[in-house]
C-alpha positions as CSV (number, residue, x, y, z in Angstrom):
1,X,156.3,179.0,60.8
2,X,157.7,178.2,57.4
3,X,160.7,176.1,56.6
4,X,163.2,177.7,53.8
5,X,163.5,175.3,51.3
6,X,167.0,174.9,50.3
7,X,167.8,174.6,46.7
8,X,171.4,172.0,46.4
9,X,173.5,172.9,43.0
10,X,175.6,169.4,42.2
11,X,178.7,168.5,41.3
12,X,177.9,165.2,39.3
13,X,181.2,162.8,38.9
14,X,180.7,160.1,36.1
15,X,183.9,157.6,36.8
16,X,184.2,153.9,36.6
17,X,187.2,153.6,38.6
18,X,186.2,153.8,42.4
19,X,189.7,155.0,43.8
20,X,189.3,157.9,41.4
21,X,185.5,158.2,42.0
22,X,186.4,158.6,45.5
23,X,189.0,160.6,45.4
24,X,187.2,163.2,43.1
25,X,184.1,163.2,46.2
26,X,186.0,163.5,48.5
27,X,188.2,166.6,47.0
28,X,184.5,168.3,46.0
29,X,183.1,167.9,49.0
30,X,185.2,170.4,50.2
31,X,183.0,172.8,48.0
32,X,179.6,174.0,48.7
33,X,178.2,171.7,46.0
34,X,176.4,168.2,46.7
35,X,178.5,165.4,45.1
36,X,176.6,162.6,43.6
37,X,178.6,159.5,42.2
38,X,177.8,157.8,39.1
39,X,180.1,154.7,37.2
40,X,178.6,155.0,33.5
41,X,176.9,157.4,31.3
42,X,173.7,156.1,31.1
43,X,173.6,156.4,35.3
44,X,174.6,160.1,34.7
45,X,171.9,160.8,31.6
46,X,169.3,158.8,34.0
47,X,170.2,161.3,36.9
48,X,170.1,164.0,34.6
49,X,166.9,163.7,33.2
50,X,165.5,163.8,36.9
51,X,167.6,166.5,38.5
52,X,169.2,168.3,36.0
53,X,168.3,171.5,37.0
54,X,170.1,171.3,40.1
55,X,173.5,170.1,38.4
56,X,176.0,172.7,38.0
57,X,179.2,170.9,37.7
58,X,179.7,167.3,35.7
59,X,183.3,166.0,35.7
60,X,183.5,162.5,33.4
61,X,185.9,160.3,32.8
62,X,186.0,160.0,28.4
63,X,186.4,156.3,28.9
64,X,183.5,154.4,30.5
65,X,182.0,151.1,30.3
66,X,178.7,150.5,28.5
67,X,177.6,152.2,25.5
68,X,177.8,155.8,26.5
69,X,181.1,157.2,26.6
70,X,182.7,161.0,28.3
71,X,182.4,162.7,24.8
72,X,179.1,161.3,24.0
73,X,177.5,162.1,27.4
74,X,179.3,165.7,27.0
75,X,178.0,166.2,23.4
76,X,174.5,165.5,25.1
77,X,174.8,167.5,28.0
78,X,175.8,170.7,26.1
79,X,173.0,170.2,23.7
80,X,170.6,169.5,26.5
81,X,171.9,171.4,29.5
82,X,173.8,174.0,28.6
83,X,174.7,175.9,31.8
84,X,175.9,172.5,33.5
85,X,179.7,173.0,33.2
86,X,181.6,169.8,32.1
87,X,185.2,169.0,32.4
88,X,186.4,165.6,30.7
89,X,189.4,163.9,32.0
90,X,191.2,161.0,31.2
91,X,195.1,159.4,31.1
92,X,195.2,160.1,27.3
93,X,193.7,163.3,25.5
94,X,190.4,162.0,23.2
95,X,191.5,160.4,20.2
96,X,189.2,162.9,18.0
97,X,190.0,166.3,18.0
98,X,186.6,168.7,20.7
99,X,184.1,169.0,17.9
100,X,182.3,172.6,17.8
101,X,179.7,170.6,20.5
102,X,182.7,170.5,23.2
103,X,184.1,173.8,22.2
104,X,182.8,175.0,26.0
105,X,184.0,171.6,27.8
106,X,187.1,171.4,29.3
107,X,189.4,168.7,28.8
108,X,192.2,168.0,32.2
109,X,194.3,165.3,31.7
110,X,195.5,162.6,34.7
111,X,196.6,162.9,36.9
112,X,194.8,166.0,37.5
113,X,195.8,168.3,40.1
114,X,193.7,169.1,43.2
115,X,193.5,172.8,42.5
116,X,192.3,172.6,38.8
117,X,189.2,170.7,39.8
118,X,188.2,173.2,42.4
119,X,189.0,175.8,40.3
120,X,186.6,174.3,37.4
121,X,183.9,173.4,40.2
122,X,183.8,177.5,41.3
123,X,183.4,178.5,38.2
124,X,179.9,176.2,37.7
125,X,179.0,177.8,41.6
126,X,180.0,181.4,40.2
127,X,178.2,180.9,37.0
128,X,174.9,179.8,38.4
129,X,174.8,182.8,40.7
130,X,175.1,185.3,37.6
131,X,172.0,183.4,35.7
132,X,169.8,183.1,38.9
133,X,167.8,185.8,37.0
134,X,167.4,183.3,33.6
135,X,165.0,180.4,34.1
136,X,166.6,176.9,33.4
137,X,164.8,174.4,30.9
138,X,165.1,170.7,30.7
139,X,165.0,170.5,26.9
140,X,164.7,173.3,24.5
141,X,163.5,173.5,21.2
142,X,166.8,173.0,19.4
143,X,168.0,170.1,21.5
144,X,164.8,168.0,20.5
145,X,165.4,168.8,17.2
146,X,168.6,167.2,17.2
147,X,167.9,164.2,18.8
C-alpha cells in the first residue's frame, strides 16, 4: 500500500520585524500554501537554494539587515527562479526606480491591506497550477551567466 507523497508549494516571508513577520504567517496561513519565516536575505537565498522548487510566493520586506537587501534578493530570485512570485513591501517606496529585473515584482506599500496579500499569494497558487506541465530548474543557463 503506497503513501501519496504530497508536494507543499510555499509562501516564503523575508521580514526582520517579528510583529510584521507574524502577522504576514499568520494572514498566509489561511491559504493552502506552507509559510516559512525568514529575518534576512541571506536566510531566504540559503532556503532557496535548497527548496526552491517548492516556493511559489516570496513576500520581502526592501529593507533588511545584513548585506542582502528586498531588491537585491528580488533581482536574484527573478534571474534565478523565475516562476516564484515576489511582492516587495516596505513604509517608503524603493528609493531607485524597479529596474527591467523587477519589472514582474510587485511593489505594496505599509501598511498593506489584508486582501492584497491574499490576492498576490493566489495568484503564485494559480500560476503554478497552469505550469505543472513545464519542468522547474534551479538555475538556467542565463542566470549563471550573469552571476
Amino acid at each position: 500500500m503506497g503513501q501519496k507523497t504530497e508536494h507543499h508549494q510555499v509562501a516564503l516571508i523575508v521580514e526582520d520585524d517579528t510583529e510584521t513577520k507574524s502577522l504576514a504567517a499568520t494572514l498566509l496561513e489561511e491559504t493552502d500554501l506552507h509559510v516559512v519565516e525568514v529575518s534576512s536575505g541571506e536566510e531566504a537565498l540559503h532556503y532557496l537554494h535548497h527548496h526552491a522548487g517548492e516556493v511559489v510566493f516570496i513576500f520581502s520586506e526592501v529593507k533588511l539587515p545584513c548585506l542582502m537587501d528586498g531588491l537585491d534578493l528580488a533581482r536574484l530570485v527573478r534571474l534565478k527562479w523565475p516562476w516564484i512570485r515576489t511582492v516587495l513591501t516596505s513604509d517608503a517606496p524603493p528609493a531607485d526606480d524597479l529596474d527591467k529585473a523587477l519589472s514582474q515584482v510587485r511593489f505594496m506599500p505599509k501598511p498593506w491591506l489584508p486582501l492584497e496579500v491574499l490576492v498576490e499569494a493566489e495568484k503564485a497558487v494559480q500560476a503554478t497550477h497552469s505550469e505543472q506541465t513545464m519542468p522547474r530548474r534551479q538555475t538556467g543557463a542565463l542566470a549563471t551567466a550573469r552571476m
